[in-house]
C-alpha positions in Angstrom: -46.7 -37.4 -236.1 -45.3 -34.0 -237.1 -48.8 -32.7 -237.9 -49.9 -33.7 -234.8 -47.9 -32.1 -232.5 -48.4 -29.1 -234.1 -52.1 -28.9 -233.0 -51.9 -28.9 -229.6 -54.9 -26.8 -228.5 -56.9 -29.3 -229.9 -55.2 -31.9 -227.7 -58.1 -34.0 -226.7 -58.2 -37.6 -225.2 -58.9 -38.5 -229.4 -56.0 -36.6 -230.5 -54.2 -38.8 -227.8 -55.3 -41.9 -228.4 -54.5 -41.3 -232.3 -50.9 -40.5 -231.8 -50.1 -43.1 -229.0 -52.2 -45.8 -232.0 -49.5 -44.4 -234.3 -46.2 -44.5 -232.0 -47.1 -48.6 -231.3 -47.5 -49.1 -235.1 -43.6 -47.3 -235.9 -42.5 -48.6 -233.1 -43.6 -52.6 -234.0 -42.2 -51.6 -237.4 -38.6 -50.5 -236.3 -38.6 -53.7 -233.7 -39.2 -56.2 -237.2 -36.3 -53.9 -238.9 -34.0 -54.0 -236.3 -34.2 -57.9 -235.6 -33.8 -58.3 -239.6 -30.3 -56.5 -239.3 -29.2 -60.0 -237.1 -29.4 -61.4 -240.7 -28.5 -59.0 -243.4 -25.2 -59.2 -245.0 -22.6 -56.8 -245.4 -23.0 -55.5 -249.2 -20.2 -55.4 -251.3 -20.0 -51.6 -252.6 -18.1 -53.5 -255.9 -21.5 -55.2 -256.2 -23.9 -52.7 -255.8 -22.8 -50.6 -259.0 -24.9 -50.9 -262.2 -27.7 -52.6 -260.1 -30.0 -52.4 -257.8 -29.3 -53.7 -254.3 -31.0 -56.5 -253.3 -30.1 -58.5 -249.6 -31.5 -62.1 -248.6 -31.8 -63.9 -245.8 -28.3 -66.3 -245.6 -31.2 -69.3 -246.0 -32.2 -67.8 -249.4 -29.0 -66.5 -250.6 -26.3 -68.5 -252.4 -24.6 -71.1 -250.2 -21.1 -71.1 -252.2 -19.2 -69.8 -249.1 -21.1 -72.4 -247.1 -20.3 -75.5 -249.3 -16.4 -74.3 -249.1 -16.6 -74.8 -245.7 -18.4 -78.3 -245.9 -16.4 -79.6 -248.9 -13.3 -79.0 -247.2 -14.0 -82.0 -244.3 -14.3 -85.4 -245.7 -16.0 -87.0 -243.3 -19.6 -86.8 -243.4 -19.8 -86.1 -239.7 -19.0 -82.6 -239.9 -20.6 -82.1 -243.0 -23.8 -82.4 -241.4 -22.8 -80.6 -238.3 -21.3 -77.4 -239.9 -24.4 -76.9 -242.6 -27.1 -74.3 -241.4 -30.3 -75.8 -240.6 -33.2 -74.6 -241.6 -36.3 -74.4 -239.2 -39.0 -76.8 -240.1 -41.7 -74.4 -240.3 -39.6 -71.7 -242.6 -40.0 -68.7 -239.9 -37.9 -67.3 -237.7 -38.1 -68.9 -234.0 -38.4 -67.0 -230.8 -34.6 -65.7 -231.0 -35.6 -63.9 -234.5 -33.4 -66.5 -236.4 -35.0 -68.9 -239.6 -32.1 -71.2 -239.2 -29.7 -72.8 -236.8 -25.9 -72.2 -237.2 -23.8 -74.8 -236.1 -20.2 -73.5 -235.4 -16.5 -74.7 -234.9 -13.2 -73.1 -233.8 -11.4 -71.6 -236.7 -8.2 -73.4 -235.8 -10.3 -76.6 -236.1 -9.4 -76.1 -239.6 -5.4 -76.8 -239.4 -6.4 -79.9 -237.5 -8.3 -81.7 -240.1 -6.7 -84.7 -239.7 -7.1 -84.8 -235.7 -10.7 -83.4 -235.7 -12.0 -86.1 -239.1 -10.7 -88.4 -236.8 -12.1 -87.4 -233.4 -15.8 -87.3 -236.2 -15.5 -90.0 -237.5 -17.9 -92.4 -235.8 -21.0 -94.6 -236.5 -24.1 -92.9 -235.7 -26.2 -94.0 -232.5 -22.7 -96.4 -231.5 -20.8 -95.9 -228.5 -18.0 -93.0 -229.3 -14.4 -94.4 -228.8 -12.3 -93.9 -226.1 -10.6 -90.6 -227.1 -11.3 -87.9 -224.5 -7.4 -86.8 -224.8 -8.1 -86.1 -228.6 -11.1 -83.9 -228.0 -9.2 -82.1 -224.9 -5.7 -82.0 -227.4 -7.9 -80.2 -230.2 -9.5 -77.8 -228.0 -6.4 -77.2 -226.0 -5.0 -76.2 -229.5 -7.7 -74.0 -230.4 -10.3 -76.4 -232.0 -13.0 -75.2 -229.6 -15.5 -75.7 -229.6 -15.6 -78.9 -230.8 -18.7 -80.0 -233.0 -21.7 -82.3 -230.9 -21.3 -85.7 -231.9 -24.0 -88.4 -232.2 -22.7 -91.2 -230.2 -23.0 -92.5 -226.8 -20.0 -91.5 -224.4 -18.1 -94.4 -222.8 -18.3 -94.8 -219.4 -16.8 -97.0 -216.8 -17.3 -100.9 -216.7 -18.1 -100.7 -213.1 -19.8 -97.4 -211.9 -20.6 -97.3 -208.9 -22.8 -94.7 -206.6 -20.9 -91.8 -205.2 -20.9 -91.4 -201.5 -22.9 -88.7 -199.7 -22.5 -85.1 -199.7 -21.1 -85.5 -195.9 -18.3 -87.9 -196.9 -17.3 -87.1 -199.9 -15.7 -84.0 -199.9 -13.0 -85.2 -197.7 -13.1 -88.5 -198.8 -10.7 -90.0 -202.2 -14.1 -91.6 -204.4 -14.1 -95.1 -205.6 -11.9 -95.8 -208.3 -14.4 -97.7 -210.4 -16.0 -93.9 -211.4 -13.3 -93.2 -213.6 -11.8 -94.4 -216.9 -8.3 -94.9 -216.1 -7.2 -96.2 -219.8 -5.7 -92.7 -220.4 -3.9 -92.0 -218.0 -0.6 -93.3 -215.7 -2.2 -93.9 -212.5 -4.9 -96.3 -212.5 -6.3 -95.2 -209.1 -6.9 -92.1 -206.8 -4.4 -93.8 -204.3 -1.6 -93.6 -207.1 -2.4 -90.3 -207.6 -2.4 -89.2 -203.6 1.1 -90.9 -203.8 2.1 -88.9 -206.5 3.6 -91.5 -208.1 2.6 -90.2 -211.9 6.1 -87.8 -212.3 5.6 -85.0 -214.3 1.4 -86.2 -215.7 0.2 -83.1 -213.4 3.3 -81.4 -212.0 1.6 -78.2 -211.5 -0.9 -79.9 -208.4 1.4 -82.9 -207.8 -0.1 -83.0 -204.1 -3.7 -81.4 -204.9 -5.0 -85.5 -204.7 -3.6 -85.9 -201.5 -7.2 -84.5 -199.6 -6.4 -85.0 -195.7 -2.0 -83.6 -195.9 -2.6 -81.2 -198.5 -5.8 -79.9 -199.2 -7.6 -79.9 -196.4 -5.1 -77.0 -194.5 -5.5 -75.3 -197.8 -7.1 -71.7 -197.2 -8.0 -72.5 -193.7 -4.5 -71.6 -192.3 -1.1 -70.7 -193.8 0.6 -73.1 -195.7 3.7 -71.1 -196.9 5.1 -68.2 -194.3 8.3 -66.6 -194.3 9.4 -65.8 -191.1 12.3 -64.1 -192.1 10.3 -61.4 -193.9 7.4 -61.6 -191.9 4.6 -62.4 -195.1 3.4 -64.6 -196.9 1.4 -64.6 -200.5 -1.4 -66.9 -198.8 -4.9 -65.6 -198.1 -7.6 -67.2 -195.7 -10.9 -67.4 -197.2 -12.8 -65.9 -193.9 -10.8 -63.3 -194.0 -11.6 -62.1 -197.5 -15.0 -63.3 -197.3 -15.0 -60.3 -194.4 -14.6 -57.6 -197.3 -18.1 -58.2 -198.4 -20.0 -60.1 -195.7 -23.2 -61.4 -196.9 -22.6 -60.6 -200.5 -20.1 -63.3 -202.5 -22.8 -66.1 -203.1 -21.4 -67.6 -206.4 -18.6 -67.9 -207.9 -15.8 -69.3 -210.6 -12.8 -71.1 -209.5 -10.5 -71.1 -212.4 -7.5 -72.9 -211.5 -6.1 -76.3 -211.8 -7.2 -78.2 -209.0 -9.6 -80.7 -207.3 -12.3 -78.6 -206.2 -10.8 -78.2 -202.6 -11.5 -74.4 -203.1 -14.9 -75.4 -204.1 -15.7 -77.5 -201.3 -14.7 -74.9 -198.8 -16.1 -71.9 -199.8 -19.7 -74.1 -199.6 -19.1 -74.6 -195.7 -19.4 -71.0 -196.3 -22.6 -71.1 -198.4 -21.1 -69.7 -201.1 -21.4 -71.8 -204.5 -18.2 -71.9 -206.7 -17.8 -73.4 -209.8 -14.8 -75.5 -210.5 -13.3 -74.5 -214.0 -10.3 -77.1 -215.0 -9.1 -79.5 -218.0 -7.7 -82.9 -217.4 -4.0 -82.7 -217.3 -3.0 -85.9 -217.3 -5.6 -87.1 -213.9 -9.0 -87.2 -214.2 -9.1 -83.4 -212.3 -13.1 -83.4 -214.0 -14.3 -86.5 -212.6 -12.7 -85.9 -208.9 -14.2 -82.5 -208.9 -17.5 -84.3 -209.3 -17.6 -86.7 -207.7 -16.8 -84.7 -204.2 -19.9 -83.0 -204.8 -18.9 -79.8 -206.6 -19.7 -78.5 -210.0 -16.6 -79.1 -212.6 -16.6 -76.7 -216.1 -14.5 -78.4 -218.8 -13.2 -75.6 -220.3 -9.7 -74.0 -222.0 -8.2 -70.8 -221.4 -9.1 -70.2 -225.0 -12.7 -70.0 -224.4 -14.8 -66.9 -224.2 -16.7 -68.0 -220.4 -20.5 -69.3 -220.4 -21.8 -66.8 -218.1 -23.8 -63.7 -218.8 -22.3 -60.2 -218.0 -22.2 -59.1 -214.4 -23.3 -62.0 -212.5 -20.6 -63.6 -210.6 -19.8 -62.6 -206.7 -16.0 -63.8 -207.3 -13.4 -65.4 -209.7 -10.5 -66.7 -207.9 -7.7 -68.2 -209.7 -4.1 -70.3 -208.3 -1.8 -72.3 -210.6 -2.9 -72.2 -213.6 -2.8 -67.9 -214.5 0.7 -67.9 -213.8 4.0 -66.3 -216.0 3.4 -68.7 -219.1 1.0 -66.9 -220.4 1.3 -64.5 -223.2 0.5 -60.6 -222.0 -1.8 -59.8 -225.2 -4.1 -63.6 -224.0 -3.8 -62.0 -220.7 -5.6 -59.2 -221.6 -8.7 -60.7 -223.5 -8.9 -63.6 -219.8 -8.9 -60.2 -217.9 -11.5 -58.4 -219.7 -13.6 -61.4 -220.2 -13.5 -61.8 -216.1 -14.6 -58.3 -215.5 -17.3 -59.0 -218.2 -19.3 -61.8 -215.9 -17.9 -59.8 -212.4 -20.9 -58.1 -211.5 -19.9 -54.3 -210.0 -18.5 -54.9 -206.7 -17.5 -58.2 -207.2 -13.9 -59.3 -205.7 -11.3 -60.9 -208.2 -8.9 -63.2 -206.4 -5.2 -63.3 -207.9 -3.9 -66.2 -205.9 -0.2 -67.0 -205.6 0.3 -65.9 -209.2 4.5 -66.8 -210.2 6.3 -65.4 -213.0 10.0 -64.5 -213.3 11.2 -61.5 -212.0 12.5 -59.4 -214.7 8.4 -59.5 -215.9 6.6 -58.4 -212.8 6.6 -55.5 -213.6 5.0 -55.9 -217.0 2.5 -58.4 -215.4 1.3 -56.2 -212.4 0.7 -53.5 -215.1 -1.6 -56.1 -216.5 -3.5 -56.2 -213.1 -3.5 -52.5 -212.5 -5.0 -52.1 -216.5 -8.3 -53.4 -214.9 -8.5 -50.4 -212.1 -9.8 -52.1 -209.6 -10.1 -51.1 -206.1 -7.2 -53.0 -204.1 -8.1 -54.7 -200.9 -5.3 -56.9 -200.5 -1.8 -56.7 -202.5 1.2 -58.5 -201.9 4.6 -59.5 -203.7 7.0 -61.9 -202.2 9.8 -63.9 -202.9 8.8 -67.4 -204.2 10.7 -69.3 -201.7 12.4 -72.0 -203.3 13.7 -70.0 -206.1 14.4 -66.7 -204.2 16.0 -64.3 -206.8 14.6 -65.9 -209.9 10.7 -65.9 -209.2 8.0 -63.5 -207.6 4.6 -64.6 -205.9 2.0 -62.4 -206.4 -1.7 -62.4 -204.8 -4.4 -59.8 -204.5 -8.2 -59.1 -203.8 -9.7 -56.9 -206.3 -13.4 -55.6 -206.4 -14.4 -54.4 -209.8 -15.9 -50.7 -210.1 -19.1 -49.8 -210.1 -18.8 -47.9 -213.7 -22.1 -46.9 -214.1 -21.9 -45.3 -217.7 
């Protein structure tokens, strides 16, 4: 390539057809390097003295490190699951890879008794009843949990959800859900909130018609005295980008009220919750929005800069631990696409850390559209609201 750009008065339509020919055949050959790095090993430099240095594929290579990791589970469940699996053909597939690797949570591993039990199953059976199990390992870490190979349980009685026009509003039939692990045994127990402390932090969010139904459509906590409130209207954040917020993530604990009225303004959230202690899941989907069963712990199944919005209410509140704080943050502005608006919504925490956790907020440099901090009003003195409407930078570099 050297030589020939050297000679360029004879720089002909041969001379470049000759070098283009050659630029495709380095550049195919750096491409089959480069997607053979996704596999190489990191060499030991203890290893590579007194001989030469040799790296494998991790399919040819010895699979000592693997077997630890199998041999330490009994049950032979996860064995199976956790071993690479070799592609039938012995190339690599489409993705570059000549294997599939099947993965758990590390802290999986200092719930072996709670995870060989959640595994252990017959194959092609019906699973047991044990939802709470999966959600108590995966709430502790063990996520994500392995596949299994058994049918899911579902109700004795299912019956068809009502339409799209009546269900939102509408409590669903109780004969949809499994009630066997939980207090209430139907969505009229829960409205009543009769269940004490099984989901304290939405102890009304079941009751659709009182309580959710006002719910972002008008203000449901205002102090007069101070003249605020940490409430938001969706139309009137909607107005910072009309047209533009078309999808979205709700991450909150809730029943998809959120959900259900951002799509009367065509915008399609999806409803992010676990099941704490009410079938939150089930209710979500069965009004006719999308539910995500997924932990705080868990890195979010969307690709980088594609969401319109994240909102979030009663579930990011003062609990939470600044450095976790941190990686949810960064990992929202990873799938906020540039321009998109992150809604902090009614956020609590003690007031001796606001401070700490509005530095936390400001960290992310967003441009502020709304920013408010009042007094939480039945604890004035002791804890702070805190809501905002943040739209993420453009950062082009």
């Amino acid at each position: 390539m050297k030589e020939l750009s050297i000679d360029r008065k004879n720089d002909d339509s041969a001379l470049k057809h000759e070098r283009l020919r050659y630029m495709t055949f380095l550049a195919d050959v750096l491409g089959h390097l480069e997607s053979m790095q996704v596999f190489l090993p990191q060499i030991d430099e203890t290893n590579q003295q007194g001989r030469g240095i040799g790296v494998v594929h991790p399919l040819s290579k010895s699979t000592e490190q693997d077997d630890d990791v199998v041999d330490f589970f009994l049950i032979e469940e996860i064995r199976k699951y956790v071993k690479i699996k070799p592609n039938r053909l012995g190339k690599q597939n489409f993705m570059g890879a000549n294997g599939t690797f099947t993965s758990i949570g590390h802290a999986c591993f200092s719930m072996k008794q709670e995870l060989e039990e959640y595994m252990d199953y017959d194959v092609g059976d019906f699973c047991k009843d044990d939802w709470k199990l999966g959600q108590k390992l995966m709430v502790h870490g063990c996520d994500p949990l392995p596949r299994r190979r058994c049918f899911s349980r579902a109700p004795q009685l299912y019956s068809k959800p009502f339409s799209i026009n009546e269900s939102m509003w509408r409590l669903p039939d109780d004969r949809n859900v499994r009630w066997s692990q939980y207090r209430c045994k139907s969505f009229t127990c829960l409205a009543n909130n009769k269940t004490g402390k099984g989901f304290f932090k939405c102890a009304d969010c079941f009751n659709l018609t009182i309580h959710e139904m006002p719910r972002w459509m008008k203000l449901m906590s205002y102090d007069p005295n101070m003249n605020s409130t940490a409430d938001f209207l969706i139309a009137e954040v909607l107005k910072i980008k009309p047209g533009e917020i078309r999808i979205g993530l709700d991450f909150s604990i809730g029943t998809g009220t959120f959900a259900a009225r951002m799509r009367e303004f065509n915008v399609t959230i999806i409803s992010a919750t676990i099941n704490l202690g009410a079938p939150f899941n089930e209710m979500i989907a069965l009004r006719g929005v999308v539910p995500l069963y997924l932990t705080i712990n868990q890195r979010l199944p969307f690709f980088d800069n594609t969401l319109d919005i994240i909102h979030t209410t009663r579930f990011l509140d003062g609990w939470i631990d600044f450095q976790l704080l941190d990686f949810v943050l960064y990992d929202w502005d990873r799938v906020l696409r540039p321009g998109g608006l992150l809604w902090i919504d009614r956020f609590f925490c003690l007031e001796k850390d606001l401070a700490d956790y509005l530095d936390a907020f400001k960290m992310l440099r967003y441009k502020k559209h709304k920013w408010i901090v009042v007094p939480k009003l039945d604890k004035v003195g002791q804890e702070m609201f805190f809501s905002a409407v943040l739209e993420k930078p453009p950062r082009p570099f």
